[in-house]
N, C-alpha and C positions, 0 to 999 in steps of 0.2 A: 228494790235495791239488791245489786249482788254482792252476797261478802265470801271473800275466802276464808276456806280452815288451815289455809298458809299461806306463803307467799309463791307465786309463778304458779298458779292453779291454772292459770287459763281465763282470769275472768276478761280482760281487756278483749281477747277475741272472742268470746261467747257475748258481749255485751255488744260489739262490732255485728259478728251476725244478726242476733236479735235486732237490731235497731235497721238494718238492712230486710229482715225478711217482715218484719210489722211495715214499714216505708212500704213495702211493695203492695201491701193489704190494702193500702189507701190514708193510716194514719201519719200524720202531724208528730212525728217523734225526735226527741232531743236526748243526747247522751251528758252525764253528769260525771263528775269526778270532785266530790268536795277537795280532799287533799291528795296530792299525787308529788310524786321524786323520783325525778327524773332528768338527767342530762340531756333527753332528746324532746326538745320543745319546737314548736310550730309557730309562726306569726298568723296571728287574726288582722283582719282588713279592718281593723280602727287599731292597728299598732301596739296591740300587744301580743302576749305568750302565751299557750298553754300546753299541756304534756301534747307530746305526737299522738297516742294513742286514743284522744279525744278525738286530735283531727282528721284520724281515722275514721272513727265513729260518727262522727259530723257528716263526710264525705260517704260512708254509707245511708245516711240518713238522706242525701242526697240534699246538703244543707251549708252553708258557709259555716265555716269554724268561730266560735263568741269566746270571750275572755270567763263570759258565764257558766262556760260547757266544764272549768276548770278551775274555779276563783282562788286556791292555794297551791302552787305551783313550788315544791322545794329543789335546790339545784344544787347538788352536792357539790365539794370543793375539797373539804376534807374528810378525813374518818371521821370526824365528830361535826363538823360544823358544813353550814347550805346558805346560799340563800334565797332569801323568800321572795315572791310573786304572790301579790296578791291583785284579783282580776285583772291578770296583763302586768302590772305596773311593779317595777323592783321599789319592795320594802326597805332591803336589808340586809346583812347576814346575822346569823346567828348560830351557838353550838346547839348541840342537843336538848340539854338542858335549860337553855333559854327558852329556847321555844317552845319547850313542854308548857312553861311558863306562861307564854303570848300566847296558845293557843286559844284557850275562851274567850279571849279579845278578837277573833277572829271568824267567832263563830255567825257575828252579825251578818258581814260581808260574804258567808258561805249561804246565810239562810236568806238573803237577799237575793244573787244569783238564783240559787234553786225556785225562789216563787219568780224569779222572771222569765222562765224556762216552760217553766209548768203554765204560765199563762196563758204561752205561746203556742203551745203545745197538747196535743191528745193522747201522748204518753211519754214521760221519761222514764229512763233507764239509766239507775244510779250503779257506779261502781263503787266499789269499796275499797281500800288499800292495803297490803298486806294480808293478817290475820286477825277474823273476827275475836278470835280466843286470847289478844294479847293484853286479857286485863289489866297488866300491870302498867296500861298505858290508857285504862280506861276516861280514869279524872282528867277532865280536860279534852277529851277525845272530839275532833272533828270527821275523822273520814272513814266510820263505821258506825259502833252502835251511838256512840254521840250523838252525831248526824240521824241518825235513825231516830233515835227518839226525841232529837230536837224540832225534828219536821212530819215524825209520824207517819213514820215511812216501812210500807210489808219487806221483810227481807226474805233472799231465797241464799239459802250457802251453797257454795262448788266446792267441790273435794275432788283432789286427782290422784285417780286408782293407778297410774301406769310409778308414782313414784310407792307406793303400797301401804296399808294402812288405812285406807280410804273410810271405812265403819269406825275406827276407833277416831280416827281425827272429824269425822261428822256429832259422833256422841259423847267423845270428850270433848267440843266446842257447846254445844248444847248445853252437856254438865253444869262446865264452866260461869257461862253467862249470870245473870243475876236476871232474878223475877221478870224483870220488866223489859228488860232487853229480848229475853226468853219467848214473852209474849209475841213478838214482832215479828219472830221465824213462821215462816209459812209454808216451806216446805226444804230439798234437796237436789242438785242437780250433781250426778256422777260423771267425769269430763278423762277424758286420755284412754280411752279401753281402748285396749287390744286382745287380739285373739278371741276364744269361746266365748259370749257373751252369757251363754248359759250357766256358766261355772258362777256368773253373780247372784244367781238367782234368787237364793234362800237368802241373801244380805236387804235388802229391803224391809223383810217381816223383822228380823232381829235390830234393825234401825228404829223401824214403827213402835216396836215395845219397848224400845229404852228411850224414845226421844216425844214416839208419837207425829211424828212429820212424816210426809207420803214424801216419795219418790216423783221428780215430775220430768224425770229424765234420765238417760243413760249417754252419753255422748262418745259416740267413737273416735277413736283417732283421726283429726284432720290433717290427712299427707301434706295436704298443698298449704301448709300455714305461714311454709316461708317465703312464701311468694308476697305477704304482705309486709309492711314496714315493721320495725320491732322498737320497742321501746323502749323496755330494759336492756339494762350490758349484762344481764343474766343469759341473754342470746345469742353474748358472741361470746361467754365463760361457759354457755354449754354447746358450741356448736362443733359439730362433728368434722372431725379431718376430711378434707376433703381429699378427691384421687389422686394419689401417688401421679399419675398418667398427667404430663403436661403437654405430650405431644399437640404442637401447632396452636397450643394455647398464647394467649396474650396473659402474663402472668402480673400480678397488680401485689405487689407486699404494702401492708398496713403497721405499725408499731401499735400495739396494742397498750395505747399511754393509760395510767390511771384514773382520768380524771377524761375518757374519752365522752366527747359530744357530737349530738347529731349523727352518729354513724348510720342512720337511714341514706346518707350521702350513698355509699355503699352500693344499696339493694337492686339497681338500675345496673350498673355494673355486673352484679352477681346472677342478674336475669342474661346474660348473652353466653349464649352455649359455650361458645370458645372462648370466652375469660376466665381465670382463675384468680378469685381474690384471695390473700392469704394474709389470714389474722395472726397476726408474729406475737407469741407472749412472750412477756417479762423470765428472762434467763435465757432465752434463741437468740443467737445471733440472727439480725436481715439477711435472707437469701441472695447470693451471688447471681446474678445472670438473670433477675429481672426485670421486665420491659419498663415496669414504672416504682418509684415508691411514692406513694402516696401518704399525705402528712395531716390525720384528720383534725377535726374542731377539738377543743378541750374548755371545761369548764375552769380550769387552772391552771393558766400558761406558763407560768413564771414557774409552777411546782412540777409540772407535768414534762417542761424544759428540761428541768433539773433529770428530771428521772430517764430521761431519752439519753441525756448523757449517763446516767450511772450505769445505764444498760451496755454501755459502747453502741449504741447505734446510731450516736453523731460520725463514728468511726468509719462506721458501715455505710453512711450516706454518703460523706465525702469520697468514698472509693468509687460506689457507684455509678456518681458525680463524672469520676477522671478516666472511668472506662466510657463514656460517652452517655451513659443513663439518664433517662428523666425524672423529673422530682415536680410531684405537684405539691403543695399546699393549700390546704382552705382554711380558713379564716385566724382560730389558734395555730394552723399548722402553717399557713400563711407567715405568720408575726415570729416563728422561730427560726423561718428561712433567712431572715434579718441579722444586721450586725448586732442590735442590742433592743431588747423587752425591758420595757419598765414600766412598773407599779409603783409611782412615790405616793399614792394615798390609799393606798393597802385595798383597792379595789375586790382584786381575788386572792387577797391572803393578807401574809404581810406582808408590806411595803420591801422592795427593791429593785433592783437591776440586774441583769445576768448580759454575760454576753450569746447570740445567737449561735446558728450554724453558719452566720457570713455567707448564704450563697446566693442571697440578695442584698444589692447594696440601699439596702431602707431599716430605718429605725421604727421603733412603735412604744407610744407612748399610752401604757391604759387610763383613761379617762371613768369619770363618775357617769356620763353620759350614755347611754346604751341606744345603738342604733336597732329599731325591731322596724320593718317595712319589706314589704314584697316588690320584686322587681322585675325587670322584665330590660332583654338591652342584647347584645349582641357580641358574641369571639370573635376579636379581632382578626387570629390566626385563620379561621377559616371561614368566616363570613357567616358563623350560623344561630340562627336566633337562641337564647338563653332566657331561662326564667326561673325564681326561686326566691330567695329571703336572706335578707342581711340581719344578724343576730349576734351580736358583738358589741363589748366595750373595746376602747381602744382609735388611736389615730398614726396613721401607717405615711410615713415621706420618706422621700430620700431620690436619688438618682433613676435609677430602677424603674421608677414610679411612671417617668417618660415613657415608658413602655410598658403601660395596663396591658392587662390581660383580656381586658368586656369593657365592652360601652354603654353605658347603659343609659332610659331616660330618653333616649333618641338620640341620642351621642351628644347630651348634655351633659354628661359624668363619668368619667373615670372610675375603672377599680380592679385596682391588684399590679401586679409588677411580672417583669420577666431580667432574664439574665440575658447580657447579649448575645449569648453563641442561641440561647430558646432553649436549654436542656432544665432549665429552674422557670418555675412559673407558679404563678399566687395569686389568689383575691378572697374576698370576703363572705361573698354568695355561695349558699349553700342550696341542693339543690339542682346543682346544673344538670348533671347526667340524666335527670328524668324524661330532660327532650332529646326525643331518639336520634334525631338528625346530627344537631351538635355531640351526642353523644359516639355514634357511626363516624362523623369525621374526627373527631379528638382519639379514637381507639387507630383510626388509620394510620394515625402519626407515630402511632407504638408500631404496627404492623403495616408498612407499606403492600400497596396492593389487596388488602382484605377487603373483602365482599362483605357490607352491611351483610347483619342475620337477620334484619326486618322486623327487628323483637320490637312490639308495641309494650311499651313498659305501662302505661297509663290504665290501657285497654287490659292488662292482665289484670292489672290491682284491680280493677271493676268485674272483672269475668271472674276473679278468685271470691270477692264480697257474693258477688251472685251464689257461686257455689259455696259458701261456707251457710249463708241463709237458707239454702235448699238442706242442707246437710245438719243444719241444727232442726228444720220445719222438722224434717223425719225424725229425730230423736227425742225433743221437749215438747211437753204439752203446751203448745202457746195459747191455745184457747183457756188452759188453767191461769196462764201465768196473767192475761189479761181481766182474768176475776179475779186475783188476787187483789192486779193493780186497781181495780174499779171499788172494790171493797175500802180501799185506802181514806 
């Protein structure tokens, strides 16, 4: 198991490589996550959920994604309150406190997943959540030492030198832990270097005498890491301005709503040389004079609505709108293209109705029912194949509606709406841009006359996995980390 001594260490992608570069040895490996929070989740092919960054790890494994890979799944909604997924299936919501509460009730269904994994399998590679040092969250704990000592499981911590601190937050986690927890650490891996590597040198021995754990890794900075999907919205709160230069760019603006979901929608998009996607935060107005705004998923339509208006950027779309602009939405960003959202059974929050942006004429009504299924169907507009995942409560009518957007099913089914003039356009699948085709003609519609850039978006995410596995092989002892696991 990997725990951090914070939170955004890195483990999610050190766990990704790993389980890609053991896959390549010849073993039978499966990636874990007892509990995980997160608004970007994944459909499994038996209809449920679990965090994206499994189904990453899955797909390095070179392996279908299970509800097992992930059995408590939290989906934030509010600052206090989520709700819960457990293997796939929606529990419920709850605040914070509740579910400190439920959590031991939960830990049945987390050590059941983990032995059906293990069974399956010749190594798993457990992540851990957050920080392993947050004892004050011990009692009750599922997705660290909890979990650890409920399944008797070797742990290794990551610590990241590039945010600094790196020895004190290794040995003050260490400290911290209690006897038995204590027992379970088996070693260290140091993740985010840059520069001299030599200047860490002497940190290792002054590690080994306060804690006693050998060192079974240094990890450099991995350049190319965003070339893969990201899970947390810690990625797009730390992501770095992009160039000023939009010369001959297709420029894609986003509202950076609070409660944003699935934004791996995105990453397809941000792979083509001449697009600019631009993450717009809370106090910017939407930029004038771009090709598209795009309206993404939200885990809180009804609140996230509210906050799209507090920002004035219903202001900013309707302008856009009247200079001739395009506006996509997907699935929450879909439903606020509508004349009216409503929650009468308090679905994702409490209970109400708000009026939309009006620039489709369809209503949506959220339901208790949660559509989770993968699909596969075809854009009308350009005739070109479509494929991805429907993950929404919610049921979308109205006029509009005569005019979907995809076919899906073999053109047994409808989904999403358009405006007559085409400048408003919506559906529910998430997903779509990853096919290059349909993605090459829907960017044409922005930029007449663009020349596809050929960018295989698929084939990157598999040629980055390859290289992040080669690139961990050279830094961690894997042949340790495998006697650790065999010792277990």
């Amino acid at each position: 198991m990997f725990q951090g001594t914070g939170s955004d260490v890195g483990k999610s992608l050190i766990v990704a490589g790993l389980c890609r570069a053991f896959a390549k040895r010849g073993l039978k490996v499966r990636p874990f996550k007892p509990q995980n929070m997160s608004n970007n989740a994944a459909v499994t092919a038996d209809g449920g959920e679990i965090g994206r960054a499994q189904a990453l790890q899955a797909r390095a494994c070179g392996v279908a994604p299970s509800v097992h890979m992930n059995p408590v799944l939290l989906k934030p909604q509010s600052e206090i309150g989520a709700q819960i997924v457990v293997q796939g299936k929606m529990l419920g919501n709850a605040d914070a406190r509740a579910y400190a509460a439920l959590k031991p009730a939960l830990l049945p269904a987390v050590l059941d997943s983990f032995s059906r994994l293990r069974a399956a399998a010749d190594l798993v590679l457990v992540e851990g959540a957050g920080s392993a040092s947050e004892v004050n969250l011990r009692r009750g704990d599922i997705a660290n030492m909890g979990f650890a000592t409920a399944a008797d499981v070797p742990v290794v911590l990551i610590g990241d030198i590039d945010r600094g601190g790196v020895i004190a937050s290794i040995v003050g986690t260490h400290a911290l832990l209690p006897p038995e927890d204590r027992a379970l650490l088996k070693g260290y891996v140091v993740n985010k270097l840059r520069g001299d590597a030599t200047l860490f040198d002497p940190a290792p021995a002054i590690i080994k005498q306060n804690t006693g754990l050998d060192c079974l890794g240094i990890v450099p900075w991995f350049a190319e890491a965003h070339r893969l999907p990201a899970e947390d919205v810690l990625a797009l709160e730390n992501e770095r301005p992009a160039s000023a230069d939009t010369t001959g760019k297709i420029r894609i603006a986003v509202p950076r709503l609070p409660r944003i979901a699935n934004f791996d929608d995105l990453d397809p998009l941000r792979s083509e040389p001449d697009v600019r996607v631009e993450i717009v935060p809370p106090g910017t107005p939407l930029p004038a004079g771009v090709d598209l705004i795009l309206l993404p998923g939200s885990k809180a339509t009804l609140a996230d609505l509210a906050a799209l208006k507090s920002e004035g950027w219903d202001i900013d779309i309707r302008a856009h709108v009247r200079r001739g602009g395009r506006v996509l939405g997907l699935c929450a960003g879909y439903q606020m293209l509508g004349r009216t959202v409503a929650d009468p059974e308090g679905i994702e929050g409490k209970p109400g109705k708000s009026l939309g942006l009006g620039l489709l004429n369809v209503d949506t009504v959220l339901t208790a029912d949660k559509s989770l299924r993968a699909v596969a169907g075809m854009d009308r507009a350009s005739g070109e194949r479509v494929v991805g995942y429907e993950m929404h409560v919610g049921v979308t009518r109205g006029p509009d509606t005569a005019r979907p957007m995809l076919e899906l099913d073999g053109g047994a089914r409808a989904d999403g709406a358009g405006s007559l003039d085409g400048q408003v356009r919506g559906c529910y699948v998430h997903g779509l841009f990853a096919e290059d085709e349909f993605r090459a003609a829907y960017l044409g519609t922005l930029k007449p006359g663009r020349r596809a850039r050929g960018v295989n978006y698929e084939a990157t995410v598999e040629a980055t996995l390859d290289a992040l596995a080669a690139h961990l092989a050279r830094a961690i002892d894997l042949d340790k980390l495998l006697q650790i696991a065999r010792k277990a």
